[in-house]
N, C-alpha and C positions, 0 to 999 in steps of 0.2 A: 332892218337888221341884216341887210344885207352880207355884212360882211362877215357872217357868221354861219352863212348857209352851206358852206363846204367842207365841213368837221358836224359830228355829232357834238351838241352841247351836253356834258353830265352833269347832274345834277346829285345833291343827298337823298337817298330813298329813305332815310326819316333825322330828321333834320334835328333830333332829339336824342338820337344814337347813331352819330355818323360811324365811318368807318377812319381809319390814319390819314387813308388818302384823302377820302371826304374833309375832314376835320384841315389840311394843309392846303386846301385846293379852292373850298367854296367860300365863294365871296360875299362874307357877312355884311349886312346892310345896317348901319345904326344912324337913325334921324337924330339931332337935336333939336329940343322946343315941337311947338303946334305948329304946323305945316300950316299958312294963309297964301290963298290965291296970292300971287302979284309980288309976296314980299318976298325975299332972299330968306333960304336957311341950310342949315349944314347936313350933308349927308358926308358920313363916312363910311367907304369902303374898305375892309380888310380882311388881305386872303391871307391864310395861317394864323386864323387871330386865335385856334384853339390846339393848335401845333405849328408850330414853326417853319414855316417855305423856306428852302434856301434861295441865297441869292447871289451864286459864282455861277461862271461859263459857260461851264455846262448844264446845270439846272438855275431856270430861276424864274419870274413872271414877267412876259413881253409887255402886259399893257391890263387897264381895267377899263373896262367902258360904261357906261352909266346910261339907262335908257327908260323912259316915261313911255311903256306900253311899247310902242316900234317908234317910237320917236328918238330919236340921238338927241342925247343931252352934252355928253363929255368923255373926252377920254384923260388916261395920265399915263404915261410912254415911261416906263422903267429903265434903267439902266442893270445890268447882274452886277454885282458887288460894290457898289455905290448907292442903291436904295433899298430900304425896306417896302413890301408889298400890300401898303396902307395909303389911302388917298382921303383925302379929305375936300369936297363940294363945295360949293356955295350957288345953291342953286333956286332957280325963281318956277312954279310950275303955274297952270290956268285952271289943270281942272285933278280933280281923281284918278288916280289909275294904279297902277302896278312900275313902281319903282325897283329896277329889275338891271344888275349888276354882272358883269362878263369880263371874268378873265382867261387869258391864255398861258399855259406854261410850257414854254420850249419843249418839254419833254411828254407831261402828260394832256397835253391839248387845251378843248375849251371845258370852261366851268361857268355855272349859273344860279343865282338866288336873288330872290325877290320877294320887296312884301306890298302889300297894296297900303296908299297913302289918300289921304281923303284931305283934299281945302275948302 
């Protein structure tokens, strides 16, 4: 997780009643299907998925990264006013761990959510 060590990562202090910012910023994690060692399946990540992120010039989200514990899985490089801040996976894991999402937004920095996946 290197690339993530020279900003504080924030996070929702309850993930059940976030706050605006919270709710536009953190990056929700939703698996489809049973996660099995070896096979492919889909993660989707989406920031604003409980309020709306902008996405012009001046605010918008540079990138989502995708990580199994400290291991880099993937990234998806945004563009501001040409995408929405939603990516969708397709991804093969070997073992358990904390399947653990990072985004950055130009203006209010990094953000982080995670949930642990079991194959």
């Amino acid at each position: 997780m290197s690339s993530h060590n020279s900003t504080t990562i924030q996070e929702a202090r309850d993930i059940s009643n976030m706050s605006d910012a919270e709710k536009k910023h953190v990056p929700m994690i939703h698996i489809d299907g049973t996660p099995r060692a070896g096979d492919p399946f889909e993660v989707t990540v989406w920031v604003g998925e409980q309020l709306s992120h902008p996405s012009e010039p001046g605010h918008h989200i540079e990138f989502i990264d995708l990580y199994l514990d400290d291991m880099f899985i993937a990234r998806c490089d945004l563009t501001p006013g040409h995408t929405y801040p939603k990516a969708c996976f397709s991804v093969m894991i070997d073992r358990s761990g904390s399947l653990r999402a990072y985004e950055r937004c130009n203006l209010h920095g990094d953000w982080t959510y995670s949930v642990e996946v079991s194959v």
